[in-house]
PDB file of N, CA, C, O and CB in Angstrom:
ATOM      1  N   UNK A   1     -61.302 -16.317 -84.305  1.00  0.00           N
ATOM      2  CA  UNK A   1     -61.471 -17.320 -83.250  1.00  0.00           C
ATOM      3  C   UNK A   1     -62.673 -18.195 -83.553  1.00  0.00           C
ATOM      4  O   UNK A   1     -63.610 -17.785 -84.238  1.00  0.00           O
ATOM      5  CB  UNK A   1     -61.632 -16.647 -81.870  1.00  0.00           C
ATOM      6  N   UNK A   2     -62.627 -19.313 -83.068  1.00  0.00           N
ATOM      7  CA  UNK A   2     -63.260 -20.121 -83.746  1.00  0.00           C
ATOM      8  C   UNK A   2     -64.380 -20.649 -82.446  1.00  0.00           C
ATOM      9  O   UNK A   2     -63.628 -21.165 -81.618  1.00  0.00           O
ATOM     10  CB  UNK A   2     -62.194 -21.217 -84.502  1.00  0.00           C
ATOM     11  N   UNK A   3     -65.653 -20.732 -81.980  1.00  0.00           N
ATOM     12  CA  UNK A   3     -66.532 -20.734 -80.964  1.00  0.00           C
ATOM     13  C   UNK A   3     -66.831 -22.367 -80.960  1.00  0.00           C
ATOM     14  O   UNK A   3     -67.442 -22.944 -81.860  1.00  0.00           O
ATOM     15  CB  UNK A   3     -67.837 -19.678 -81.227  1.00  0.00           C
ATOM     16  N   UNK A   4     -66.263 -23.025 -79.734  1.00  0.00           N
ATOM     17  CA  UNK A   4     -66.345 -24.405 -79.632  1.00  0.00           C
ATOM     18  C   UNK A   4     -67.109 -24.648 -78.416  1.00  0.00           C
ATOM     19  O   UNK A   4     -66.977 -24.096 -77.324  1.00  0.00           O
ATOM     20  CB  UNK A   4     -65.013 -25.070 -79.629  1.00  0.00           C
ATOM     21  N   UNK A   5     -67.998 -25.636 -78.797  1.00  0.00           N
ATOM     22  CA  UNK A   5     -69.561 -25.732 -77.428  1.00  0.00           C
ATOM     23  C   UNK A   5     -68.482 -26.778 -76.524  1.00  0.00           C
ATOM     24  O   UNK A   5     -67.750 -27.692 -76.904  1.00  0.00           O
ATOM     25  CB  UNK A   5     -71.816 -26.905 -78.152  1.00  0.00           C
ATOM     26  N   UNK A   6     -68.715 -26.263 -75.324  1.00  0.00           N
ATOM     27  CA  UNK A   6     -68.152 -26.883 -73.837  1.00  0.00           C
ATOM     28  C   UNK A   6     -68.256 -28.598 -74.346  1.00  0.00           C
ATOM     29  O   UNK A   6     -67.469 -29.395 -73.835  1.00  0.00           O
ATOM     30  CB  UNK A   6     -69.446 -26.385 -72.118  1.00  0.00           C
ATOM     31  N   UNK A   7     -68.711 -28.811 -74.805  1.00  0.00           N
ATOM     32  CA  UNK A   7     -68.689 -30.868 -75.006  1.00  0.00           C
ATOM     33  C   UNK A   7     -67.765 -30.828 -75.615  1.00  0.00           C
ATOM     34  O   UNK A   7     -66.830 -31.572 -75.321  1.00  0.00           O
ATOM     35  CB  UNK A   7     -69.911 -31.957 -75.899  1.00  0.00           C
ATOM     36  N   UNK A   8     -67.675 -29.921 -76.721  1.00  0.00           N
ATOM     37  CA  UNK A   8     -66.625 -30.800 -77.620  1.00  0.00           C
ATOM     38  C   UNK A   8     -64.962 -30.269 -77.067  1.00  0.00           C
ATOM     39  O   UNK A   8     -63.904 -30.842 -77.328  1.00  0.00           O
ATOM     40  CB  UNK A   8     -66.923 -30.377 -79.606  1.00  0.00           C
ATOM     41  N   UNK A   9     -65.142 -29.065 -76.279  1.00  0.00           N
ATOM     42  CA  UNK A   9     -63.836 -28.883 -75.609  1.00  0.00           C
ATOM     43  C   UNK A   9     -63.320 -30.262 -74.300  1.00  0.00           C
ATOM     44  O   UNK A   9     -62.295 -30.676 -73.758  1.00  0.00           O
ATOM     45  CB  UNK A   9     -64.050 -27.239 -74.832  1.00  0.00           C
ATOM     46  N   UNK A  10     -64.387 -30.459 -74.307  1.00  0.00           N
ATOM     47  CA  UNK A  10     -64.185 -31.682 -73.074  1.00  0.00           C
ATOM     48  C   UNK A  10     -64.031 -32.897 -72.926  1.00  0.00           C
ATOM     49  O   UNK A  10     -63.910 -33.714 -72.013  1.00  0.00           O
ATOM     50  CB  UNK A  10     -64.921 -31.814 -72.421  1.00  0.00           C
ATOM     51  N   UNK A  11     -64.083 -32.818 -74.948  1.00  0.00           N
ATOM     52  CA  UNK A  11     -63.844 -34.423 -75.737  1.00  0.00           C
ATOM     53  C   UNK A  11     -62.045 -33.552 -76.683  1.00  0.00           C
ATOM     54  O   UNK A  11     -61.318 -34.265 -77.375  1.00  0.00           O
ATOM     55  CB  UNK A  11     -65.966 -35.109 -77.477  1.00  0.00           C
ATOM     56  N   UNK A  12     -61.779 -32.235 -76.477  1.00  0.00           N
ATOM     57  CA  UNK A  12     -60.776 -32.158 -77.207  1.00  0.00           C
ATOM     58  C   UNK A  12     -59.716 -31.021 -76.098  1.00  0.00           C
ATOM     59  O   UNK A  12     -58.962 -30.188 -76.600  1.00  0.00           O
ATOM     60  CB  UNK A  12     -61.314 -31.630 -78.837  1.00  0.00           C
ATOM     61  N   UNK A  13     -59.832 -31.171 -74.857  1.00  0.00           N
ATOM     62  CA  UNK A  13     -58.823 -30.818 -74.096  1.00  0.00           C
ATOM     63  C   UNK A  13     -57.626 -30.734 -74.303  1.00  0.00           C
ATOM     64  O   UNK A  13     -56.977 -29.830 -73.777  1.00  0.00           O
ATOM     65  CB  UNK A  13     -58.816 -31.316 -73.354  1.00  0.00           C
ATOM     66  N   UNK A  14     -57.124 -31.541 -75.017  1.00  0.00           N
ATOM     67  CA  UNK A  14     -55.243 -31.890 -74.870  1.00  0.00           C
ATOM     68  C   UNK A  14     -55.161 -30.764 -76.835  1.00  0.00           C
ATOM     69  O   UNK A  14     -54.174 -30.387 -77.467  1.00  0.00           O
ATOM     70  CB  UNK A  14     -54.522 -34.858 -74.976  1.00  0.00           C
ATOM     71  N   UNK A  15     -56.700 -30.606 -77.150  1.00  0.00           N
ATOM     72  CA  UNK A  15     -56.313 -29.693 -78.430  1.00  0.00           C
ATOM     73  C   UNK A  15     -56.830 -28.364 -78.293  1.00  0.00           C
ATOM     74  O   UNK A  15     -56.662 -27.780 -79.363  1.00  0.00           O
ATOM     75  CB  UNK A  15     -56.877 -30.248 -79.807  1.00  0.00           C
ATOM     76  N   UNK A  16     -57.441 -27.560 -77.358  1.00  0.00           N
ATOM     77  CA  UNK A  16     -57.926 -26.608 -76.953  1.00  0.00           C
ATOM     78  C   UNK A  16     -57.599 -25.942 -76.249  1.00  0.00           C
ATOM     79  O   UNK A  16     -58.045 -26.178 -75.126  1.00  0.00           O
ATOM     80  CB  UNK A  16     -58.610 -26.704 -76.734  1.00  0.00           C
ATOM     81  N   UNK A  17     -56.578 -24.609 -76.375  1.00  0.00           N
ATOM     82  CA  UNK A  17     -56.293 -24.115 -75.259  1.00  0.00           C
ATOM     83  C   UNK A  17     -57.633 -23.592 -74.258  1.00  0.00           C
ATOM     84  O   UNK A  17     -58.804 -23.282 -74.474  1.00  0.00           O
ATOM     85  CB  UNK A  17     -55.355 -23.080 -75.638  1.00  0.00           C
ATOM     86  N   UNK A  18     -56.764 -23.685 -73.078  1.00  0.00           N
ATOM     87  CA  UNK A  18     -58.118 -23.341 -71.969  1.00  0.00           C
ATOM     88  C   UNK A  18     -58.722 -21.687 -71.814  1.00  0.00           C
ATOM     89  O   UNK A  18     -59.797 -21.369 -71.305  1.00  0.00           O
ATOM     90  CB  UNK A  18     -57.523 -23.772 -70.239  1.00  0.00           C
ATOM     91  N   UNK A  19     -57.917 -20.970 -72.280  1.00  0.00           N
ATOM     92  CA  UNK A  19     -57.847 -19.545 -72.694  1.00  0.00           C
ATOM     93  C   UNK A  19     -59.097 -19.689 -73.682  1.00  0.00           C
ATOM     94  O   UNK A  19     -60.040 -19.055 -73.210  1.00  0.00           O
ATOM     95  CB  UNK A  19     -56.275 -19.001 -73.427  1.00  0.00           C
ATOM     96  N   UNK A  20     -59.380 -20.220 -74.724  1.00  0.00           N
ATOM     97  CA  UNK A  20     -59.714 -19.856 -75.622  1.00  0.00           C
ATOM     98  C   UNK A  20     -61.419 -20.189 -75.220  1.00  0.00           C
ATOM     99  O   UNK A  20     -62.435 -19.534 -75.457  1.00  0.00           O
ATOM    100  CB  UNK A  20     -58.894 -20.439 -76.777  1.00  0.00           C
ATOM    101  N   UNK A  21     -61.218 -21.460 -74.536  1.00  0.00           N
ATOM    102  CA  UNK A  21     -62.794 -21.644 -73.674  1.00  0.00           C
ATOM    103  C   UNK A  21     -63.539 -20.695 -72.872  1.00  0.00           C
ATOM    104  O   UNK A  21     -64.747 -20.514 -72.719  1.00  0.00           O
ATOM    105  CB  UNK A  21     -62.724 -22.623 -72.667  1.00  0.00           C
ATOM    106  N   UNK A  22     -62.302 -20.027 -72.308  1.00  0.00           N
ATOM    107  CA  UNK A  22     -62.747 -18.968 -71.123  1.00  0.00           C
ATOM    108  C   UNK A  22     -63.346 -18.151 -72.311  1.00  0.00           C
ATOM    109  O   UNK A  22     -64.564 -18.227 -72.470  1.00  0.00           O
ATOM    110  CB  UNK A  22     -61.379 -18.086 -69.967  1.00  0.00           C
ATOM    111  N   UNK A  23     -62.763 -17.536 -72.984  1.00  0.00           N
ATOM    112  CA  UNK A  23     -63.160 -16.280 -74.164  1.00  0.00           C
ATOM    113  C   UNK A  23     -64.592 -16.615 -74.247  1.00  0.00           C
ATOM    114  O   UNK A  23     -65.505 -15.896 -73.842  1.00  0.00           O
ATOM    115  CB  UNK A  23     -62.322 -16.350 -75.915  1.00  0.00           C
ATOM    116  N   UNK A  24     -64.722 -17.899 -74.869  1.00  0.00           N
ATOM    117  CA  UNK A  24     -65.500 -18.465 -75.244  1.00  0.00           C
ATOM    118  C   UNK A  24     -67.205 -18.008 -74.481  1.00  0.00           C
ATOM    119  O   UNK A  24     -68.152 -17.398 -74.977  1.00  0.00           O
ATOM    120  CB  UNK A  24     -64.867 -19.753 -75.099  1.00  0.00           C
ATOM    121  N   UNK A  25     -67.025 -18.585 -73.195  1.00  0.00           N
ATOM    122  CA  UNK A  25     -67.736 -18.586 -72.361  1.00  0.00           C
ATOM    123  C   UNK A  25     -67.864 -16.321 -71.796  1.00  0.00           C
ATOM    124  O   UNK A  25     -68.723 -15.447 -71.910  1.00  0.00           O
ATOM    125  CB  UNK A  25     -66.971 -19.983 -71.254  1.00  0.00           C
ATOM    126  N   UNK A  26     -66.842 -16.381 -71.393  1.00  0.00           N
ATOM    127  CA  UNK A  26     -67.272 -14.818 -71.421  1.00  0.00           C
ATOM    128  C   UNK A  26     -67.791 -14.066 -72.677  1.00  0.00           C
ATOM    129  O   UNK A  26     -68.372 -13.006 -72.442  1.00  0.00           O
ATOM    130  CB  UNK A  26     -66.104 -14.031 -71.043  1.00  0.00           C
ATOM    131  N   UNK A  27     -67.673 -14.449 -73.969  1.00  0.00           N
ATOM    132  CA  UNK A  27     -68.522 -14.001 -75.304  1.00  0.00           C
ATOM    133  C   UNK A  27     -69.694 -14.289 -75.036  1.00  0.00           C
ATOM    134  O   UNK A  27     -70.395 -13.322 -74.737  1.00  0.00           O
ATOM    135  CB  UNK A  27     -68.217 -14.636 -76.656  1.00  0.00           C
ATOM    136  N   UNK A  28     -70.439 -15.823 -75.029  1.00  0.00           N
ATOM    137  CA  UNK A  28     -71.777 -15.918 -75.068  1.00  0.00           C
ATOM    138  C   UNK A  28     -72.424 -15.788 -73.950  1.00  0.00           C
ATOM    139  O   UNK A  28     -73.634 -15.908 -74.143  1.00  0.00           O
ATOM    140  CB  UNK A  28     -72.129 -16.927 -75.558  1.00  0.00           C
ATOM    141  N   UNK A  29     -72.045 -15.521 -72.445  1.00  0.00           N
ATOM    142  CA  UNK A  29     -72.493 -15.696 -71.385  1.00  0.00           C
ATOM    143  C   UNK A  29     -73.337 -14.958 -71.356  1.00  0.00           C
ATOM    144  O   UNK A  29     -74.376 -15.340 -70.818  1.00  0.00           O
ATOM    145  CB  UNK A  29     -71.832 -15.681 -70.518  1.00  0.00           C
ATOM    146  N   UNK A  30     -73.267 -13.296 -72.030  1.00  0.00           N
ATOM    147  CA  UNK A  30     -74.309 -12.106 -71.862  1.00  0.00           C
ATOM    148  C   UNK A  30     -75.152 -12.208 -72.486  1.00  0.00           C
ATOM    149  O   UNK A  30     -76.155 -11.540 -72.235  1.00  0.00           O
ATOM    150  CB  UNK A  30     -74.023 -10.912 -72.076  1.00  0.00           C
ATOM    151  N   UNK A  31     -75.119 -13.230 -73.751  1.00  0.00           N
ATOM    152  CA  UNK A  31     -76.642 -13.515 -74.327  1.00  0.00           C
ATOM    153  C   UNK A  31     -77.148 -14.382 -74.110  1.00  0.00           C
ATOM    154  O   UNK A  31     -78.086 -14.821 -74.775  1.00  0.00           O
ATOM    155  CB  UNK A  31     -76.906 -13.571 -75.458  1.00  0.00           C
ATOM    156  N   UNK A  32     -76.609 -14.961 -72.969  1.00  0.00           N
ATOM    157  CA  UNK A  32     -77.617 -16.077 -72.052  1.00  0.00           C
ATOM    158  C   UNK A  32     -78.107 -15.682 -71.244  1.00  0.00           C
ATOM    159  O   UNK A  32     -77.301 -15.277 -70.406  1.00  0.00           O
ATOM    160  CB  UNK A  32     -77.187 -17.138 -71.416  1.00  0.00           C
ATOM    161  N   UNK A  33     -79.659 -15.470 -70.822  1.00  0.00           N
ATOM    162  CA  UNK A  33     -80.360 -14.410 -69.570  1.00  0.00           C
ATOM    163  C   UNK A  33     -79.623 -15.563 -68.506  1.00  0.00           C
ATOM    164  O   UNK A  33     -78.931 -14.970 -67.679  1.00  0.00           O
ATOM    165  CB  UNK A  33     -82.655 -14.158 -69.451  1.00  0.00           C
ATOM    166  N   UNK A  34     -79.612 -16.469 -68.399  1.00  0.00           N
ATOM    167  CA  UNK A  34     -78.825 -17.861 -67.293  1.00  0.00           C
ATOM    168  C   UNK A  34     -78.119 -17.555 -67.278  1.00  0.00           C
ATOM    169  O   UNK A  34     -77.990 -17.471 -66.056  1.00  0.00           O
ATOM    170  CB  UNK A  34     -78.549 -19.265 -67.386  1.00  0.00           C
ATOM    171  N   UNK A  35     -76.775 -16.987 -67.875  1.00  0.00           N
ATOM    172  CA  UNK A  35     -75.513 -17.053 -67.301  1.00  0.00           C
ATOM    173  C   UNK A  35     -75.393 -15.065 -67.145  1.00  0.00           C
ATOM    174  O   UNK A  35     -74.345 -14.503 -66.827  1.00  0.00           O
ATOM    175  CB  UNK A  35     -74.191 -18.090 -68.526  1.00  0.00           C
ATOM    176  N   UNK A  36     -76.512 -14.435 -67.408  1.00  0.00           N
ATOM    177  CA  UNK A  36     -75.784 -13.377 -67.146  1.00  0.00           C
ATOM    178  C   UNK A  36     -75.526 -12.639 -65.572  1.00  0.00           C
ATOM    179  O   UNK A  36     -76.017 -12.662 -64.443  1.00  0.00           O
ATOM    180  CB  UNK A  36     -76.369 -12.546 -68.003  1.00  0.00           C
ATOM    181  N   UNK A  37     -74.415 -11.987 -66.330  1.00  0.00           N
ATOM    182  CA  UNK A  37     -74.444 -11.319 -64.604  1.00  0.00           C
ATOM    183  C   UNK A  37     -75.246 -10.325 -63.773  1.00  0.00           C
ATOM    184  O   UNK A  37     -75.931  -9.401 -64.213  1.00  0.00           O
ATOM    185  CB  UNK A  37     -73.349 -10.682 -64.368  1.00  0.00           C
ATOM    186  N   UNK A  38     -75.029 -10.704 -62.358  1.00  0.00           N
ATOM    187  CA  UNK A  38     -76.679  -9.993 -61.893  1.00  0.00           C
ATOM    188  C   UNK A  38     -75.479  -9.369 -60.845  1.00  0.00           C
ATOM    189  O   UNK A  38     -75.620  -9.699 -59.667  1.00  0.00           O
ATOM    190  CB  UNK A  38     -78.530 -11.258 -61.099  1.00  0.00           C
ATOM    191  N   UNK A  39     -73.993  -8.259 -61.262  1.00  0.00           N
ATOM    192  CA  UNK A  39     -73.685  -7.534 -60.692  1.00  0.00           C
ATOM    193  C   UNK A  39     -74.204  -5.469 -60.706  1.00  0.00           C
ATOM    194  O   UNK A  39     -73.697  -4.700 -59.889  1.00  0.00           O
ATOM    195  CB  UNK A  39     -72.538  -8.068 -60.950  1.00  0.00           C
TER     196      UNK A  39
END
């Protein structure tokens, strides 16, 4: 899988499945202290 930064999914929508963003975002989210979860 190939890790594409949120801009360029948002300049290549109609070529990106939206699945693959989500992945995306749940992969790096935990090594962001900002996006991690505070469950």
């Amino acid at each position: 899988m190939v890790c594409i930064p949120p801009v360029m999914f948002l300049r290549h929508q109609s070529c990106v499945p939206f699945w693959s963003y989500c992945l995306y975002i749940l992969w790096i989210a935990p090594t962001l202290p900002q996006f991690s979860p505070h469950m």
